[in-house]
C-alpha positions as CSV (number, residue, x, y, z in Angstrom):
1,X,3.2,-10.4,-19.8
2,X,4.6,-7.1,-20.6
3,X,8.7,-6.8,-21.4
4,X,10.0,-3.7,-19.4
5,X,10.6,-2.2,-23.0
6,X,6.8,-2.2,-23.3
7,X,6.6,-1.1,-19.9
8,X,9.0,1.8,-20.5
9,X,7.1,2.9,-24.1
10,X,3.4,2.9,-21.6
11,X,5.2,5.2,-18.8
12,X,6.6,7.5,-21.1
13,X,3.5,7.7,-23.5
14,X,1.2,8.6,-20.0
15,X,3.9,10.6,-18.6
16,X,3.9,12.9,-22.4
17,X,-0.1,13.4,-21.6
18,X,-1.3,16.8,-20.7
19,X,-2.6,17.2,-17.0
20,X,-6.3,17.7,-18.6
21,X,-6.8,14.7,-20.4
22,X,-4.5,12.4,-18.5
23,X,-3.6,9.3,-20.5
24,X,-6.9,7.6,-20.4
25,X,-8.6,8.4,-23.5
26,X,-9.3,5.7,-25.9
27,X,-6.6,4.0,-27.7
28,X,-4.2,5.7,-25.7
29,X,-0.2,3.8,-25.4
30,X,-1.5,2.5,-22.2
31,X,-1.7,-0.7,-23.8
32,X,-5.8,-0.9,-24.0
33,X,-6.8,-2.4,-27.7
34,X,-7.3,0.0,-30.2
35,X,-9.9,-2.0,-32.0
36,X,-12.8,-1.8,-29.3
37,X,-12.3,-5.7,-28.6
38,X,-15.1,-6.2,-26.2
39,X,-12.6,-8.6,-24.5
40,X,-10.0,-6.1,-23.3
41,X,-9.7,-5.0,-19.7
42,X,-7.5,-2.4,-18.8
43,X,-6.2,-2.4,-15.2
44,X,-3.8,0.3,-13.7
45,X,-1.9,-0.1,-10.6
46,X,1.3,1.2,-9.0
47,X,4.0,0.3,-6.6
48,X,7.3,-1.1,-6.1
49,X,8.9,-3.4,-8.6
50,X,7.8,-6.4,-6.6
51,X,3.8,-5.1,-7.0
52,X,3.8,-5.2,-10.2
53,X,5.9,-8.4,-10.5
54,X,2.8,-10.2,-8.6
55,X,0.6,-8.8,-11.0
56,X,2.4,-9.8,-14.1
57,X,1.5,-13.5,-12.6
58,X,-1.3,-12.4,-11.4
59,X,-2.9,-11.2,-14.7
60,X,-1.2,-14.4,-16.3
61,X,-3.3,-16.3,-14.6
62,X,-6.4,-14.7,-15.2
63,X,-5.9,-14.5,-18.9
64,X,-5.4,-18.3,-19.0
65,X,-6.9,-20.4,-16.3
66,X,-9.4,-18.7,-14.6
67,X,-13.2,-18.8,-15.2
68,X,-13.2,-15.9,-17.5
69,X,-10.0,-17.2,-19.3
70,X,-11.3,-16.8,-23.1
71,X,-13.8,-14.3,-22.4
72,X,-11.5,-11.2,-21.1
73,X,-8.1,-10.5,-21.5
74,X,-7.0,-8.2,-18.1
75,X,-4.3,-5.5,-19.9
76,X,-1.8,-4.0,-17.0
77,X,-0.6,-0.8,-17.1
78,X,1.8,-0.1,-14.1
79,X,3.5,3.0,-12.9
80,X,6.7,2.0,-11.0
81,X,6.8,4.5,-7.5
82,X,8.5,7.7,-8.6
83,X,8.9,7.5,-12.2
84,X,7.6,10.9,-13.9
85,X,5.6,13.6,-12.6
86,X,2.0,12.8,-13.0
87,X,0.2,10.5,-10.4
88,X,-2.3,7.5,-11.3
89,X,-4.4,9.5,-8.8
90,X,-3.7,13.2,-10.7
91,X,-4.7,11.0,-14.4
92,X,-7.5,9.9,-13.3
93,X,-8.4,13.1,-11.5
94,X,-7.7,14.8,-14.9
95,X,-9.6,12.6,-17.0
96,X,-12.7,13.0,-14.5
97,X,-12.2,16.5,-14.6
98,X,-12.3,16.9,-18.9
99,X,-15.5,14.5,-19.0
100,X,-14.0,12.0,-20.7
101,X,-15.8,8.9,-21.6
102,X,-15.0,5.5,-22.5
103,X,-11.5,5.7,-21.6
104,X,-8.9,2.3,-20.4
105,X,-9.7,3.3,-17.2
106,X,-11.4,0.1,-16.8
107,X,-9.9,-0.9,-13.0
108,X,-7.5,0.7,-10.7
109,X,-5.9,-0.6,-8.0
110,X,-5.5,2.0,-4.9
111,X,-4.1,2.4,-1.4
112,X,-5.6,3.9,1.3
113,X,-3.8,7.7,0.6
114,X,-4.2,7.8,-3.0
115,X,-7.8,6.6,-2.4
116,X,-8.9,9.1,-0.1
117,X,-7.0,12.1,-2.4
118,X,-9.1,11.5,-5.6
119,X,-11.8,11.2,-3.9
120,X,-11.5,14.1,-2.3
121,X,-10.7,15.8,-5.8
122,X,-13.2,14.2,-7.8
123,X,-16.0,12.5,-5.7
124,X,-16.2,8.7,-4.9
125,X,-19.6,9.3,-7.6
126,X,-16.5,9.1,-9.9
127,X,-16.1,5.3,-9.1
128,X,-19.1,2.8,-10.2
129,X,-21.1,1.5,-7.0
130,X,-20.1,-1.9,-6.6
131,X,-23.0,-4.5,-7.0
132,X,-22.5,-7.2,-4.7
133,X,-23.9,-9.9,-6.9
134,X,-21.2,-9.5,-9.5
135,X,-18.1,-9.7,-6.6
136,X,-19.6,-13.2,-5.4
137,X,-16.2,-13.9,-4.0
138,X,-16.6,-10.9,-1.8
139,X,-19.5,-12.2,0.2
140,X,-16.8,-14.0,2.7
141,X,-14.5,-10.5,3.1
142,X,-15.5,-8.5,6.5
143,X,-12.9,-5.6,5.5
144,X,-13.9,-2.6,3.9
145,X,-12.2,0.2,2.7
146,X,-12.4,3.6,5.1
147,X,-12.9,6.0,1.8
148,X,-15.9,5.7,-0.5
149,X,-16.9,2.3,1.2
150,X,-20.0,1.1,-0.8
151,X,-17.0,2.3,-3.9
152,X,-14.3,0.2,-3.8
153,X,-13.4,-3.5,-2.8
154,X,-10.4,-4.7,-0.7
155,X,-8.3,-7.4,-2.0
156,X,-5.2,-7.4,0.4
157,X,-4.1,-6.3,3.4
158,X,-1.0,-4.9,4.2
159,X,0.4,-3.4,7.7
160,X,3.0,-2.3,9.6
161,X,4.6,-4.2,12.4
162,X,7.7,-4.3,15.0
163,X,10.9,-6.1,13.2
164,X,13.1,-7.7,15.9
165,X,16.2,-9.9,15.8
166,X,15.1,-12.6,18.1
167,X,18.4,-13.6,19.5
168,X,19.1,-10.2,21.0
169,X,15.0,-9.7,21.9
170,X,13.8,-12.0,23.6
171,X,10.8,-9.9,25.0
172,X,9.6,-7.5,22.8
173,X,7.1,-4.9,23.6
174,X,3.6,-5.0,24.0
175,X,2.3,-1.6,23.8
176,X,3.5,1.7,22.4
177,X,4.4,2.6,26.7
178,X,6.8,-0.8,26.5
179,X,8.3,0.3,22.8
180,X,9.1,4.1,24.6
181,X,10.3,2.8,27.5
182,X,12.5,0.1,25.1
183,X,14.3,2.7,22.8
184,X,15.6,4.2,25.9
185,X,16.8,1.4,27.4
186,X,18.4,0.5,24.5
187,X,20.1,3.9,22.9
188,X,20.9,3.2,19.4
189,X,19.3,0.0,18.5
190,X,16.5,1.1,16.8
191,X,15.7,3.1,13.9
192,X,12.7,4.3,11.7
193,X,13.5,5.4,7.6
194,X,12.8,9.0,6.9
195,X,8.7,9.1,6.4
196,X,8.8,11.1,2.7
197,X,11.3,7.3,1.8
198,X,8.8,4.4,2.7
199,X,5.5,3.8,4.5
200,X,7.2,2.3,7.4
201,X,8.8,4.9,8.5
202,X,5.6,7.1,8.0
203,X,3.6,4.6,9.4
204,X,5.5,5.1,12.8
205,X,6.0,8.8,12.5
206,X,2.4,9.1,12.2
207,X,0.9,6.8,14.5
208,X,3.0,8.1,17.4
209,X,1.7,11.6,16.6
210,X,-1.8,10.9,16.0
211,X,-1.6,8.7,19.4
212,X,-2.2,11.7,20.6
213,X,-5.2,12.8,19.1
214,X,-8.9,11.8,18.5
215,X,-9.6,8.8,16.9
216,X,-11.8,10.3,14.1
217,X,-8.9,11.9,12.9
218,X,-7.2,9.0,11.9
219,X,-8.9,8.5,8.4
220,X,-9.4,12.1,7.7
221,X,-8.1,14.5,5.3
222,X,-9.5,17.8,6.7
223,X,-6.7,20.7,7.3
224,X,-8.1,21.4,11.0
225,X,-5.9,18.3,11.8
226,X,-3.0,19.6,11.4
227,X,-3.1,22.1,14.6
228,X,-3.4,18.8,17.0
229,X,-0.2,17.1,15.7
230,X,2.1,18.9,18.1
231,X,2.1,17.0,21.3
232,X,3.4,13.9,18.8
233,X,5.9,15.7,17.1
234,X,7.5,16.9,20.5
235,X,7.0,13.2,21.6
236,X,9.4,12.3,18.4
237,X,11.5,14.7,19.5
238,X,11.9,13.0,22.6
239,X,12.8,9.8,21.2
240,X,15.5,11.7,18.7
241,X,18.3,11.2,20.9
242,X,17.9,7.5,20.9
243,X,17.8,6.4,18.0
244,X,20.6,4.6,15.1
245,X,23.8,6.5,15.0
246,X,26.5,6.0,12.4
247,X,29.9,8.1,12.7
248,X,28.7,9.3,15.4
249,X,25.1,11.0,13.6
250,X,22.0,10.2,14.4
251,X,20.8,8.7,10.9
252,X,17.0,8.0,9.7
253,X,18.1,5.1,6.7
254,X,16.2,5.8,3.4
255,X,13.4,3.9,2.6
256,X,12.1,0.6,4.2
257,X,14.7,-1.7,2.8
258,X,17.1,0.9,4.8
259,X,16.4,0.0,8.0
260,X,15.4,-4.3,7.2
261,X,19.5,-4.2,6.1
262,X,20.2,-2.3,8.9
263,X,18.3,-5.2,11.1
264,X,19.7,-7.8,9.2
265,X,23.5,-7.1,10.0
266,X,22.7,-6.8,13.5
267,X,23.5,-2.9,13.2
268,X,19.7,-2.2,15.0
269,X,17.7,-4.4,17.3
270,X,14.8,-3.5,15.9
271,X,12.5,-1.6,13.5
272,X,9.0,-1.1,12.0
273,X,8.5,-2.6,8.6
274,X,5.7,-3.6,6.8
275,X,4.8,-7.7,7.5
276,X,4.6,-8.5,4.0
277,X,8.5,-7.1,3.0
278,X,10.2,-8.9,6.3
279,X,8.2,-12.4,5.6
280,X,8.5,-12.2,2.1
281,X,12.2,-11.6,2.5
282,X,12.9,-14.3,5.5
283,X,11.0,-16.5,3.0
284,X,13.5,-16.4,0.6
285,X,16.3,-16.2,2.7
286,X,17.4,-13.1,2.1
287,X,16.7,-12.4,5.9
288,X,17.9,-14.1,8.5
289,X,15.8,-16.6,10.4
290,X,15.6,-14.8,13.6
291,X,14.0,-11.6,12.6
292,X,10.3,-11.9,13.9
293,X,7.5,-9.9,13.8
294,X,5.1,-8.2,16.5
295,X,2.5,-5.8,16.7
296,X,1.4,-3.5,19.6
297,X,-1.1,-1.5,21.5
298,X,-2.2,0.9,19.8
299,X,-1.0,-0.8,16.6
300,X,1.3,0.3,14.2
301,X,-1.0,1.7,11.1
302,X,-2.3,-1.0,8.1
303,X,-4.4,-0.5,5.0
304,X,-5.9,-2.5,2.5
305,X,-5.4,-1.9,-1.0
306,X,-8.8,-1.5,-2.9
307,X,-10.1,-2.2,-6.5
308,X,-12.5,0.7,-8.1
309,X,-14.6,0.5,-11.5
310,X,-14.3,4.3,-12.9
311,X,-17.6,5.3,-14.3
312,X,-15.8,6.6,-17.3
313,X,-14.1,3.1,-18.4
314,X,-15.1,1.3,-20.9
315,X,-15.3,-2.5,-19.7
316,X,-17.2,-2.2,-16.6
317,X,-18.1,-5.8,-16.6
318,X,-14.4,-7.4,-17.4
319,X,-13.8,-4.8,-14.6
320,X,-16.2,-7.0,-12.2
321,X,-14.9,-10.2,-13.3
322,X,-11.4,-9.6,-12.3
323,X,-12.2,-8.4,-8.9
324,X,-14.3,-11.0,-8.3
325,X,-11.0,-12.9,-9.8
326,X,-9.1,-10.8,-7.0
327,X,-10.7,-12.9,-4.2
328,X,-11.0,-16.0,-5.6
329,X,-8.6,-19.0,-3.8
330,X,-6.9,-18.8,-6.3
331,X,-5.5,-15.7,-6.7
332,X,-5.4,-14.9,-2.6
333,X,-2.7,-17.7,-2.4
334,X,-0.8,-16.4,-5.4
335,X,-0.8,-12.7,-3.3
336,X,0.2,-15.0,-0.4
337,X,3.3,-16.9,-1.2
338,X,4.3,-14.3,-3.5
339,X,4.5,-11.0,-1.3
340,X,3.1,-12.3,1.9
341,X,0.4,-10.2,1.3
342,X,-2.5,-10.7,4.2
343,X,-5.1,-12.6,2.9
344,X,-9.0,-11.2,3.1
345,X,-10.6,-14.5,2.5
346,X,-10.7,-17.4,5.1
347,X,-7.2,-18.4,5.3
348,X,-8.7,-22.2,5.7
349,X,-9.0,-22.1,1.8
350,X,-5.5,-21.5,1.2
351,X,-2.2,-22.8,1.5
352,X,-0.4,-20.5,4.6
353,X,2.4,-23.2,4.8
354,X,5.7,-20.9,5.2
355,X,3.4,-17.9,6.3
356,X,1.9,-18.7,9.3
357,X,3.4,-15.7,10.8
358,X,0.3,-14.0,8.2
359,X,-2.5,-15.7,9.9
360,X,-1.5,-13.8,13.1
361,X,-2.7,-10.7,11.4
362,X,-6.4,-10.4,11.6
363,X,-7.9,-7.7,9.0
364,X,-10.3,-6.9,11.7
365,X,-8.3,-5.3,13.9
366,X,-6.2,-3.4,11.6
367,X,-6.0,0.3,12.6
368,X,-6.7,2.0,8.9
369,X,-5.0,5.5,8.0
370,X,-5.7,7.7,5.4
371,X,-5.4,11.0,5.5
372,X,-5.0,12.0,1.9
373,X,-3.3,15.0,1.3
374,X,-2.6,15.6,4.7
375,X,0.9,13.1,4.1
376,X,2.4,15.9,2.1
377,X,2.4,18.3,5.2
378,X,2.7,15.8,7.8
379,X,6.1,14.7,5.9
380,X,7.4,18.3,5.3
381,X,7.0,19.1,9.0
382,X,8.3,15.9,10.4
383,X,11.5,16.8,8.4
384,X,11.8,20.5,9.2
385,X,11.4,19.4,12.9
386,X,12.8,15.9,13.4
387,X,15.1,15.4,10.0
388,X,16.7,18.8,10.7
389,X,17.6,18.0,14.6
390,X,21.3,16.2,13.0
């Protein structure tokens, strides 16, 4: 596993390439071996600190006790959320973009967002089309992604749900009517981060608005879009006066963590938040006991994060062998009991002991967003129109 000093030396060394070649050519600093060892398979991900902790096990495991133990040796490259200026989605973009060949671009793990944006800059031809017999553990997995769909392979689910302190809810809404009519009720008690902090707080900015509008539009990244969101945003408008106050303010916390704390100290009543950061926090008893979770009608929004093979890597078969490692028992529990992730296999398999709350959450009915570049706009309207009401 990688020390955060090595960490540190790979960020800065991709961050110091040029927006046309990325930092994907061959024996870059990403940490892919110089010497063309067959073995080596580069992997790139990004995330919060607690992503890339699971991965450090993750990839531990891979390189020693799995199957291909011996045979490849996975290599992770992760870009912690907001460090430097250059996306994993504008690098790979760029390396597309010069031709490059052979690069340590071997795997990349994507959300739904940063999925549909390269795709939409590059083509989802840019990505290997995955061949079902090499992902054998994938033969049990219903979900698939929205974007480039024969392209790239699901591993874990993630979604946003209600948050509620149980002792002071003992009913909590059913539907998005019930949740309205709530926050009313109940001026003050609940809260939602700022969208641009944390995909919460997006998640319910943007499933409120888009509520309102055809369901096609949902997992689309096309500018015509943008002229249906305004029956939503005046419908956050409404719900402005209502919500978390502090000196008197109405306040939107930053970032998720914002408003869990805020829920945790009995300063709210409830919140959205994303399953896998409450349970993983109640877990370890950093939360108290009585926050639950719930979903509702029409359902706060989900994705699934998703594995791709660029066609311009150079280990396209290591590549296959740790997403087929992805959905193995194995590595499903790990992603389990170590960030309540949702699992995509049959949860049978698996140890859910502590995480029942998990099994609750059936892939299936997730309602999927991604609407690519559209986030950018949606998040620099929502805070010249709601942010800027004080």
């Amino acid at each position: 596993m990688k020390s955060k000093r090595f960490l540190a030396m790979v960020l800065a060394g991709c961050m110091a390439a040029t927006a046309l070649t990325g930092c994907g050519s061959s024996g870059s600093s990403s940490g892919s071996d110089s010497s063309g060892d067959a073995k080596t398979v580069s992997l790139w991900a990004t995330g919060s600190d607690n992503v890339r902790e699971v991965y450090e096990t993750l990839v531990d495991d891979f390189n020693k006790n799995s199957e291909y133990a011996g045979k490849y040796e996975v290599k992770l490259n992760f870009m912690l959320n907001g460090t430097g200026t250059q996306t994993l989605t504008d690098m790979l973009a760029s390396a597309k973009k010069a031709n490059q060949e052979n690069t340590d671009y071997d795997i990349v793990d994507l959300g739904g967002d940063d999925l549909s944006k390269v795709v939409s800059q590059i083509g989802e031809d840019a990505f290997v089309k995955l061949d079902s017999s090499k992902v054998p553990n994938a033969a049990g997995v219903s979900a698939k992604s929205s974007v480039a769909t024969d392209y790239a392979q699901p591993f874990r689910g993630t979604t946003v749900v209600l948050a509620y302190d149980s002792e002071k809810v003992t009913n909590p809404p059913k539907t998005w009517d019930e949740l309205t009519a709530w926050i009313k009720a109940n001026p003050g008690r609940f809260a939602y981060n700022t969208p641009g902090t944390g995909g919460a707080g997006d998640s319910f900015a943007r499933t409120a608005v888009y509520n309102f509008m055809d369901q096609e539009a949902i997992t689309s990244d096309d500018t015509k879009w943008e002229d249906s969101w305004g029956k939503g945003f005046e419908y956050l408008k409404s719900l402005h006066q209502y919500m978390y106050k502090s000196g008197g303010s109405i306040v939107y916390p930053n970032k998720n963590q914002g408003t869990l704390d805020l829920l945790n100290q009995g300063e709210i009543d409830m919140c959205p938040n994303w399953a896998d950061m409450v349970l993983s926090q109640r877990a370890d008893g950093t939360l108290k006991d009585t926050i639950k979770i719930t979903q509702i009608e029409p359902a706060l929004t989900g994705s699934f994060q998703s594995l791709v093979i660029p066609t311009f890597g150079s280990n396209t078969d290591g590549a296959y062998a740790f997403m087929n490692y992805m959905l193995s028992d194995k590595a499903q529990e790990l992603l389990v009991h170590d960030m309540a992730a949702i699992p995509l296999i049959d949860t049978s398999k698996i140890d859910m002991t502590g995480f029942e709350d998990v099994e609750n959450l059936d892939v299936n009915n997730f309602r999927i967003m991604s609407i690519g570049d559209l986030s950018t706009d949606f998040n620099q309207r929502w805070d010249n129109e709601i942010g800027a009401l004080g």
